[in-house]
N, CA, C and O atoms as a GROMACS GRO file, in nm:
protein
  460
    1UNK      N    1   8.691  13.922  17.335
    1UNK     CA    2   8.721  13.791  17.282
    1UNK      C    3   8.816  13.802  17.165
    1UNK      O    4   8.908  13.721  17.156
    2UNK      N    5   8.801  13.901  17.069
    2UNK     CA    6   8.889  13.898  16.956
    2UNK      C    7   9.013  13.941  16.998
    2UNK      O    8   9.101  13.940  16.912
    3UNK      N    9   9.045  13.980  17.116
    3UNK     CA   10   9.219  14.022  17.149
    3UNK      C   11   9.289  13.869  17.203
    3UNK      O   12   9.407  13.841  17.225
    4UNK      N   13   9.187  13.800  17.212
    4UNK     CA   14   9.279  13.642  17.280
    4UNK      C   15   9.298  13.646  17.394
    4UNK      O   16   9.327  13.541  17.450
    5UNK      N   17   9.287  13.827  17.507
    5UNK     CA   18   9.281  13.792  17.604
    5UNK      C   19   9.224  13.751  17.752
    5UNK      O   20   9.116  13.798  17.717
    6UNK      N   21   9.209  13.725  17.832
    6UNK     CA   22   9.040  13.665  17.927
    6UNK      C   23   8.996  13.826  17.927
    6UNK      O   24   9.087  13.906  17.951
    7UNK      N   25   8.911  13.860  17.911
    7UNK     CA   26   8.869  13.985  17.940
    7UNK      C   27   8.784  14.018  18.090
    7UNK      O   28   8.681  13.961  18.125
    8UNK      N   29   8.831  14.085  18.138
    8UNK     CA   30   8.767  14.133  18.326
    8UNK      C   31   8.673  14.239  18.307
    8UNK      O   32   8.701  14.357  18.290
    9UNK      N   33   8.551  14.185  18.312
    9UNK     CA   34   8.406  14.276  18.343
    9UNK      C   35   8.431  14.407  18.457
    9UNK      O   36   8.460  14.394  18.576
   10UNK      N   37   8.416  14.497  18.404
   10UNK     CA   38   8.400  14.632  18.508
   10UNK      C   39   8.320  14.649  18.635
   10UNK      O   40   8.349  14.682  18.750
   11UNK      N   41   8.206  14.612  18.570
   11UNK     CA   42   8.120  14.629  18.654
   11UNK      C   43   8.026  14.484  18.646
   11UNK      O   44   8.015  14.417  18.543
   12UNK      N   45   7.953  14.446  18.799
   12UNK     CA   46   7.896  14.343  18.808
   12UNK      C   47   7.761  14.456  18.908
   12UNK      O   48   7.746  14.546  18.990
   13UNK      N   49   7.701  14.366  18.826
   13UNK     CA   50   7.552  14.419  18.885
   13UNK      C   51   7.483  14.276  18.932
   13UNK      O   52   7.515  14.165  18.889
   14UNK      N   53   7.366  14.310  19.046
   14UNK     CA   54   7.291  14.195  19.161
   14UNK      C   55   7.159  14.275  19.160
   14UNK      O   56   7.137  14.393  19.187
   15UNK      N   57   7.058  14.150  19.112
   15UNK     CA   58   6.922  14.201  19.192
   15UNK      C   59   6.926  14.125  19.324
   15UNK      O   60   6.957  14.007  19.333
   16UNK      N   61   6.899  14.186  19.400
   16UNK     CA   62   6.838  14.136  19.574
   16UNK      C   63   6.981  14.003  19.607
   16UNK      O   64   6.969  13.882  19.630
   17UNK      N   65   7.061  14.058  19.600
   17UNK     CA   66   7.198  13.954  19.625
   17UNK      C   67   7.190  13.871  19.557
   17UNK      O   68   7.235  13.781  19.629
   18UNK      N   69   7.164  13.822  19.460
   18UNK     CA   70   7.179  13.717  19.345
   18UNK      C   71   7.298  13.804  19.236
   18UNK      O   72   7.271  13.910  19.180
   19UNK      N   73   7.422  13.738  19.224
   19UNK     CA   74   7.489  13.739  19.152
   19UNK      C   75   7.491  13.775  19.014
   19UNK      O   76   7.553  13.674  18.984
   20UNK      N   77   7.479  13.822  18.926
   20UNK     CA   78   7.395  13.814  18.764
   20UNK      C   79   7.532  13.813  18.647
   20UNK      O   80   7.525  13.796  18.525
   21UNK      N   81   7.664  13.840  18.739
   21UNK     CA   82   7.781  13.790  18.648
   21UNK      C   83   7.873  13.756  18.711
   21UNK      O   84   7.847  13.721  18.826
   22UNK      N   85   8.022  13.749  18.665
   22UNK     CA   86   8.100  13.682  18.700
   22UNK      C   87   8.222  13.769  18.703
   22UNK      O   88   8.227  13.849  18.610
   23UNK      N   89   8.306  13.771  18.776
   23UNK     CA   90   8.444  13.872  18.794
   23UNK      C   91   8.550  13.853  18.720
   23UNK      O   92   8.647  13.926  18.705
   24UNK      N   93   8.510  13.686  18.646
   24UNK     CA   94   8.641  13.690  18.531
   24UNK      C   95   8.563  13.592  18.432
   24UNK      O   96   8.458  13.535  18.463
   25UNK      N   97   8.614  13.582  18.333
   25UNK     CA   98   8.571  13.469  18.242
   25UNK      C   99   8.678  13.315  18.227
   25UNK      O  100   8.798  13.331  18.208
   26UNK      N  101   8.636  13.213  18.234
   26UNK     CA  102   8.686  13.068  18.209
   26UNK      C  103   8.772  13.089  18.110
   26UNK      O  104   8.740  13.151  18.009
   27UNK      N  105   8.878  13.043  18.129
   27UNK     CA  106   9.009  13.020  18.039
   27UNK      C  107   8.940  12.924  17.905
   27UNK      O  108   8.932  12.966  17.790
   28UNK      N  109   8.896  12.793  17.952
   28UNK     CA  110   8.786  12.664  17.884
   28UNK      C  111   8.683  12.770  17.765
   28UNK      O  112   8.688  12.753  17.644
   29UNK      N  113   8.595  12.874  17.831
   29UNK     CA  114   8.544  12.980  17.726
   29UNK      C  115   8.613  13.030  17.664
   29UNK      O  116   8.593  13.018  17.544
   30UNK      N  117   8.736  13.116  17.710
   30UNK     CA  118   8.782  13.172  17.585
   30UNK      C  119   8.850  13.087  17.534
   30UNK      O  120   8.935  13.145  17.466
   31UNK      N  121   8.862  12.974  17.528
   31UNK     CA  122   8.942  12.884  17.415
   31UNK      C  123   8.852  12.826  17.309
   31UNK      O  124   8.886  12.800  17.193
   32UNK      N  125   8.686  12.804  17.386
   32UNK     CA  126   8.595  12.763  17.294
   32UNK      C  127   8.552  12.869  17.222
   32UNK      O  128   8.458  12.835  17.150
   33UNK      N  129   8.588  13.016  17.206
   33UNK     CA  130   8.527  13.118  17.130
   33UNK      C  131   8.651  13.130  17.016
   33UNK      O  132   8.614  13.149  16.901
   34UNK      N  133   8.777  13.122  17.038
   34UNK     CA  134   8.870  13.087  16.916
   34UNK      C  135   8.881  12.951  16.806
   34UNK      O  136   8.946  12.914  16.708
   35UNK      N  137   8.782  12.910  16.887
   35UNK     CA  138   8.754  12.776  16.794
   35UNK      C  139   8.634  12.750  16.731
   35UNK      O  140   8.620  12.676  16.634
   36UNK      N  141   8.534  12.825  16.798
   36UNK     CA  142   8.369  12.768  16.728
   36UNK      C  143   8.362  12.933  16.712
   36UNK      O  144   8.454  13.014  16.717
   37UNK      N  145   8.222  12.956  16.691
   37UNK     CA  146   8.160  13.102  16.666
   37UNK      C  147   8.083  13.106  16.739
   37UNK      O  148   7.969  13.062  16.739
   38UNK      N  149   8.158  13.178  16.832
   38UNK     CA  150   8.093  13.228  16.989
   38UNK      C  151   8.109  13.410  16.944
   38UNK      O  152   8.198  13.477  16.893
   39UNK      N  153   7.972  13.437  16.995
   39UNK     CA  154   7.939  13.559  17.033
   39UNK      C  155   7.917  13.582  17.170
   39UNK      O  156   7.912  13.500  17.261
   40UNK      N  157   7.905  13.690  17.171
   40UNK     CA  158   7.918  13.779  17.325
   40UNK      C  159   7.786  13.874  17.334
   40UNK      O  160   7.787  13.980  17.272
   41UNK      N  161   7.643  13.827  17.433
   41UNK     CA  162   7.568  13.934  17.404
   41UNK      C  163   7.560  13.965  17.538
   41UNK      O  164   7.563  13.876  17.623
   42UNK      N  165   7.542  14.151  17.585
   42UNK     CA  166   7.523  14.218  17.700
   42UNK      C  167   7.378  14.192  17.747
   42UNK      O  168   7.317  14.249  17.657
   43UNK      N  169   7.275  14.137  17.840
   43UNK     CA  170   7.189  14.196  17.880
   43UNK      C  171   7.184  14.244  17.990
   43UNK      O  172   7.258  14.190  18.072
   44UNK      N  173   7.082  14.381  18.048
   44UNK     CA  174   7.062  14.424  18.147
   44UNK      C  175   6.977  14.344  18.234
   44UNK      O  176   6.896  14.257  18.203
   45UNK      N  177   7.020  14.405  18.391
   45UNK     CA  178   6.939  14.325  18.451
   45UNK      C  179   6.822  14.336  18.435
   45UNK      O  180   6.750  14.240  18.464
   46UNK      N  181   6.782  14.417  18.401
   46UNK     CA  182   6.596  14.456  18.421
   46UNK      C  183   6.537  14.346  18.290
   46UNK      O  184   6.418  14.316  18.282
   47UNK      N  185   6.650  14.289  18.186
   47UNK     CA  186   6.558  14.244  18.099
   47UNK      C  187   6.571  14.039  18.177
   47UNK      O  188   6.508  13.936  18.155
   48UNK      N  189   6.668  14.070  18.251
   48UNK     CA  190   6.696  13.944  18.303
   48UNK      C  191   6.624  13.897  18.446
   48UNK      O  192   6.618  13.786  18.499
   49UNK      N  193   6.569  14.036  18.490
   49UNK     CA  194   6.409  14.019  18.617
   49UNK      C  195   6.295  13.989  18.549
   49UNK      O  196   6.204  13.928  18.606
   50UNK      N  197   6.284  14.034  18.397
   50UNK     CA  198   6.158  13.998  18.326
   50UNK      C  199   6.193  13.899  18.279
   50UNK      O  200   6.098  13.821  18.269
   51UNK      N  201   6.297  13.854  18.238
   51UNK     CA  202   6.302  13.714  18.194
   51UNK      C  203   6.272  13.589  18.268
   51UNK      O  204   6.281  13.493  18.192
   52UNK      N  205   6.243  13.560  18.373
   52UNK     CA  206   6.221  13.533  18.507
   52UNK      C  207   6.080  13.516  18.532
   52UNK      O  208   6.056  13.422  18.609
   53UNK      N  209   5.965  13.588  18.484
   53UNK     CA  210   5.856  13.612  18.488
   53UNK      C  211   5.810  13.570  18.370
   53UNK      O  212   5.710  13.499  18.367
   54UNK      N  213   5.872  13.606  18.256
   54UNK     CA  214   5.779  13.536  18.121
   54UNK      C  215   5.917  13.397  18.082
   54UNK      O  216   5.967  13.379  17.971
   55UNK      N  217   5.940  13.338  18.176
   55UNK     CA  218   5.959  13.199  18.131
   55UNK      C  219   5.897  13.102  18.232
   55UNK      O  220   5.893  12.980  18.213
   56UNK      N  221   5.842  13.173  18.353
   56UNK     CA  222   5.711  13.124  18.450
   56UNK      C  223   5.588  13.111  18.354
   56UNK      O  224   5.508  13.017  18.354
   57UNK      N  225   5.586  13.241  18.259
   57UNK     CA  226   5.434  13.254  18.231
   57UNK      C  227   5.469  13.086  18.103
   57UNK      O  228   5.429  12.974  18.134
   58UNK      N  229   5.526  13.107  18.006
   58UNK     CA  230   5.568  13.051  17.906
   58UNK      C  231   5.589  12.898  17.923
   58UNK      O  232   5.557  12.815  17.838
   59UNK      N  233   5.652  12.868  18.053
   59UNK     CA  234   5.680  12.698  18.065
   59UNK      C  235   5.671  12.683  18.172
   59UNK      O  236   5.708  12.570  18.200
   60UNK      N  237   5.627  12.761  18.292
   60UNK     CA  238   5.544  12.704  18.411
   60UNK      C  239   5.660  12.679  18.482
   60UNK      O  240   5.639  12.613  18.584
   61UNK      N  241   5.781  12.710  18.462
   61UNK     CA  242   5.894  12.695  18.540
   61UNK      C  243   5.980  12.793  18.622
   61UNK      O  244   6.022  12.891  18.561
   62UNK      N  245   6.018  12.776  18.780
   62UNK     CA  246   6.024  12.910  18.759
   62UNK      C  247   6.203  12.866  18.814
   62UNK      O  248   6.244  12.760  18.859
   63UNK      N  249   6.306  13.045  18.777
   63UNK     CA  250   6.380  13.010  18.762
   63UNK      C  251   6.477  13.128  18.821
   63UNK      O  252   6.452  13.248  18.817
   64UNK      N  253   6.573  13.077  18.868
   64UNK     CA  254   6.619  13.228  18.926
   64UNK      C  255   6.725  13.347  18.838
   64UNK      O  256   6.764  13.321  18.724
   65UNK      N  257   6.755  13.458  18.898
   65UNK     CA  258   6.790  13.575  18.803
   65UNK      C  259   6.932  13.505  18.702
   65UNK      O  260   6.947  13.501  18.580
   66UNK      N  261   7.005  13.465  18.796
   66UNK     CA  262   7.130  13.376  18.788
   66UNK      C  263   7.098  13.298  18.588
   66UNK      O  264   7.154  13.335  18.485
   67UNK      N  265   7.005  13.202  18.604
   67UNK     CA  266   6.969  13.167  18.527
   67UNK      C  267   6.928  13.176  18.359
   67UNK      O  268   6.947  13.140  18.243
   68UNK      N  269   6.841  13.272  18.477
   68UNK     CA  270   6.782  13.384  18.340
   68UNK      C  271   6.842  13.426  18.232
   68UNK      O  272   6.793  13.431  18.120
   69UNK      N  273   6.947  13.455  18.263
   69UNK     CA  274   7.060  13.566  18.200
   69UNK      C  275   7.030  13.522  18.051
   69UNK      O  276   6.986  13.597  17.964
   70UNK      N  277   7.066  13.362  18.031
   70UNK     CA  278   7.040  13.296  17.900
   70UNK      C  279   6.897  13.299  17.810
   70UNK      O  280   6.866  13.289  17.691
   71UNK      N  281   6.829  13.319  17.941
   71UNK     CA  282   6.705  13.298  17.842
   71UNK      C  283   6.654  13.460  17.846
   71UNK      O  284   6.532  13.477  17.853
   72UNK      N  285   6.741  13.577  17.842
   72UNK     CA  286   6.706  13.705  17.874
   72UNK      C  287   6.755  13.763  17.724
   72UNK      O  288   6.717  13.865  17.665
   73UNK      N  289   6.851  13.665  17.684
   73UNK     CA  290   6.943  13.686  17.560
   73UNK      C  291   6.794  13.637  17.457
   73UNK      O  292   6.754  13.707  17.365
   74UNK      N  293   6.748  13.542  17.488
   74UNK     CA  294   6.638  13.447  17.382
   74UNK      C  295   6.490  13.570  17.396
   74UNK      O  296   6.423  13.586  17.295
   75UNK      N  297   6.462  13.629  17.494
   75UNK     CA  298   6.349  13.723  17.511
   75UNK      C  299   6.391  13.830  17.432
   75UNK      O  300   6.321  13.856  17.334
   76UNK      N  301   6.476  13.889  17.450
   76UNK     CA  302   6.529  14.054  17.405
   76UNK      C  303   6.597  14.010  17.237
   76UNK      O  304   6.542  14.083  17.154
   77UNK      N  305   6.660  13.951  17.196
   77UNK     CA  306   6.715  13.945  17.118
   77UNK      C  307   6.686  13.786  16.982
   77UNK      O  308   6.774  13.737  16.911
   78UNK      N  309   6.537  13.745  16.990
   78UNK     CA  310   6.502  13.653  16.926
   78UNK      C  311   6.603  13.660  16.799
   78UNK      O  312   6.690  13.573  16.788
   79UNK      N  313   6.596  13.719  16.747
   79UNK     CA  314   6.653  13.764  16.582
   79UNK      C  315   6.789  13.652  16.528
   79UNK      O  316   6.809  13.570  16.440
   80UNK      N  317   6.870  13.722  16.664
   80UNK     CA  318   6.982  13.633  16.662
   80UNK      C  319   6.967  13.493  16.664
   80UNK      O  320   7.063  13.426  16.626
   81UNK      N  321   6.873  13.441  16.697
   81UNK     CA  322   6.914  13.266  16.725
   81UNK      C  323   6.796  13.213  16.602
   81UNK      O  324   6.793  13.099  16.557
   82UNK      N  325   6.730  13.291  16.574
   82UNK     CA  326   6.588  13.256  16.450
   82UNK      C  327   6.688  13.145  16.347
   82UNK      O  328   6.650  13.033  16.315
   83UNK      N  329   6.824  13.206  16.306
   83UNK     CA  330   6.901  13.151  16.193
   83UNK      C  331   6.922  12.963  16.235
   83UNK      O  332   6.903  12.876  16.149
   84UNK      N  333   6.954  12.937  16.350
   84UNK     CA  334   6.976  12.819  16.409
   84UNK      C  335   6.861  12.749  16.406
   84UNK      O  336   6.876  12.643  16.466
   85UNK      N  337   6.756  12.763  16.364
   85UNK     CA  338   6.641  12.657  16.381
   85UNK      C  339   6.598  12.645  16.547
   85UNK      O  340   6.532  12.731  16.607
   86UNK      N  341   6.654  12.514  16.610
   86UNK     CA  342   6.655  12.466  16.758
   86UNK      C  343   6.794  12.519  16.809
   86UNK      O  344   6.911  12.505  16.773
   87UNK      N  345   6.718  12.600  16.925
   87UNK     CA  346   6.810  12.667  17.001
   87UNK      C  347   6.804  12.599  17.157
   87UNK      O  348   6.693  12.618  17.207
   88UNK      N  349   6.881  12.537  17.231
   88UNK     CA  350   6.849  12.427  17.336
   88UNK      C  351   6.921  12.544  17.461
   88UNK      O  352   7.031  12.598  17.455
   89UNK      N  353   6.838  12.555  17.548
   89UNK     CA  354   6.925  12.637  17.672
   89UNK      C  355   6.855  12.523  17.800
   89UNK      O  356   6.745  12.471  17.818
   90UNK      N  357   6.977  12.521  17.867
   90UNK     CA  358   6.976  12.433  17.961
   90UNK      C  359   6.951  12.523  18.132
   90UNK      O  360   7.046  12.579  18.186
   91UNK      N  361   6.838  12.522  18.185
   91UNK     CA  362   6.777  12.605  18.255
   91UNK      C  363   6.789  12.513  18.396
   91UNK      O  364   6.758  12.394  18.393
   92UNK      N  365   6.845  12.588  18.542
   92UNK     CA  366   6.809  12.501  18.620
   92UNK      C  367   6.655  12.577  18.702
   92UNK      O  368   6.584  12.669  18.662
   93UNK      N  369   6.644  12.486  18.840
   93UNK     CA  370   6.511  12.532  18.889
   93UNK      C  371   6.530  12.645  19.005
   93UNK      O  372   6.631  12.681  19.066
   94UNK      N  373   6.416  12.680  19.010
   94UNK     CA  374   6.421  12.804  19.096
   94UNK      C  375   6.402  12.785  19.253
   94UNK      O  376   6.340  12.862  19.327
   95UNK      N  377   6.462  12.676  19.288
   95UNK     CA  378   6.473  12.618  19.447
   95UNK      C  379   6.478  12.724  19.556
   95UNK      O  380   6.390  12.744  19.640
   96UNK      N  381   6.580  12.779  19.544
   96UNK     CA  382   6.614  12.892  19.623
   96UNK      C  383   6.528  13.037  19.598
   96UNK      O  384   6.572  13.146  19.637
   97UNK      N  385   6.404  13.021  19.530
   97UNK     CA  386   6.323  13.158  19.532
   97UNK      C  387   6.180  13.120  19.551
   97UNK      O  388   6.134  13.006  19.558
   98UNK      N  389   6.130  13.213  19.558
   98UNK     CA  390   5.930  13.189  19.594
   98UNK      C  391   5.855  13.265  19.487
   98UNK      O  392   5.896  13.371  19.441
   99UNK      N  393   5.783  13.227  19.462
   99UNK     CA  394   5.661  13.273  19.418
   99UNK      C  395   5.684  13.465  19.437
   99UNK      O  396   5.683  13.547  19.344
  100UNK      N  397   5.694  13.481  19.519
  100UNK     CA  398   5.699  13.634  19.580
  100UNK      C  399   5.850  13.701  19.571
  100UNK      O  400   5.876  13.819  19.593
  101UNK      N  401   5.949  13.592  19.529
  101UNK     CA  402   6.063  13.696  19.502
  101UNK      C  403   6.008  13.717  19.309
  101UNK      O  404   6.014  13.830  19.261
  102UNK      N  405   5.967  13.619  19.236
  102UNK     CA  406   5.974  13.629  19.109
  102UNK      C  407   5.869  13.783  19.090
  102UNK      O  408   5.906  13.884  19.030
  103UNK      N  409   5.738  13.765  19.157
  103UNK     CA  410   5.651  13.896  19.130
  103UNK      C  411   5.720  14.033  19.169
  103UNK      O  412   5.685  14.128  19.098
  104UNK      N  413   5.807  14.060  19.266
  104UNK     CA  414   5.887  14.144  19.326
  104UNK      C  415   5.994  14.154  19.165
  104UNK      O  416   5.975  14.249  19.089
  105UNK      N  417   6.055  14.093  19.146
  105UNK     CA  418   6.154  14.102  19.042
  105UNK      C  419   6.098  14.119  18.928
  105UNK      O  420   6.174  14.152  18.837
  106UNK      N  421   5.951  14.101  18.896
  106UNK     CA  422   5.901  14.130  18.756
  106UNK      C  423   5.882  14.275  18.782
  106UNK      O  424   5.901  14.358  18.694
  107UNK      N  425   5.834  14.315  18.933
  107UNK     CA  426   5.795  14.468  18.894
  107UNK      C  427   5.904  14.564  18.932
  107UNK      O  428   5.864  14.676  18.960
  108UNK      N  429   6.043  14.542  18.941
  108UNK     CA  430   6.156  14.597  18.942
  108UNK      C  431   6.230  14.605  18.780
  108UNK      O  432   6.305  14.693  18.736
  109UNK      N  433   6.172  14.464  18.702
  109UNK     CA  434   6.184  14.491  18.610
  109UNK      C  435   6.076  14.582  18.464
  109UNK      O  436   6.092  14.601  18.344
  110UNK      N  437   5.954  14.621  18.581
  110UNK     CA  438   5.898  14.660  18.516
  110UNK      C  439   5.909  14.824  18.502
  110UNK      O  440   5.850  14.880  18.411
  111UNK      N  441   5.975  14.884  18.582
  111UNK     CA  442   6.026  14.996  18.657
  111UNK      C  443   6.165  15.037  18.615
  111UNK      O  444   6.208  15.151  18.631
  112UNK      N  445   6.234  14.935  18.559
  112UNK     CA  446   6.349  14.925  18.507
  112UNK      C  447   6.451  14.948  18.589
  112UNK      O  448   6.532  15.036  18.561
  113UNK      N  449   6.461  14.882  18.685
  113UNK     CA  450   6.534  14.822  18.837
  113UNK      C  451   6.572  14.736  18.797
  113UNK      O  452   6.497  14.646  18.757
  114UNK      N  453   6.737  14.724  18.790
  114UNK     CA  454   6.796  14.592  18.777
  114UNK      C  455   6.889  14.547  18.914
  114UNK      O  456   6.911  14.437  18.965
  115UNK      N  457   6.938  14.707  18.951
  115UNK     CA  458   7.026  14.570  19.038
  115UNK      C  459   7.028  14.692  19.190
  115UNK      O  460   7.080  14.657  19.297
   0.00000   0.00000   0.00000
């Protein structure tokens, strides 16, 4: 982000064919990170299969890996967002998974299987 230019991810990692990044970044993002104070945080997949499982346990919602990613940043890395007071992440639902892909993906992430 600090060179100004879109930066292209190396590597993209998938649990069980679910996508978990993206092959380029939004032009629209990197214009909103030269303007506000946008950070950039890495998580692995394995913390983004457990994230998945303790935001089932936590709000009864369940949600797929795709998803997660955001609230994998809020599990692993509380510290960072403590300063902001209300931190709002906009989560969709887990339509496209079962009950039995989320337990499968907690214990891949428990194993430290991400993709």
């Amino acid at each position: 982000m600090a060179s100004g230019r879109t930066p292209t991810p190396t590597h993209i990692y998938s649990a069980d064919g679910h996508d978990l990044g993206t092959r380029a970044v939004a032009q629209a993002a990197l214009d909103c990170s030269a303007e506000l104070d946008v950070r950039s945080l890495l998580v692995s997949d394995s913390a983004t299969l457990a994230a998945v499982g303790e935001f089932l346990d936590d709000e009864r919602v369940m949600v797929e890996p795709l998803c997660a990613v955001a609230l994998a940043a809020l599990y692993t890395r509380p510290e960072l967002f403590r300063q902001h007071g209300s931190v709002v992440v906009v989560v969709c639902g887990g339509s496209l998974c079962s009950l039995d892909d989320v337990v499968a993906w907690r214990r891949r992430a428990e194993r430290g299987l991400g993709g």
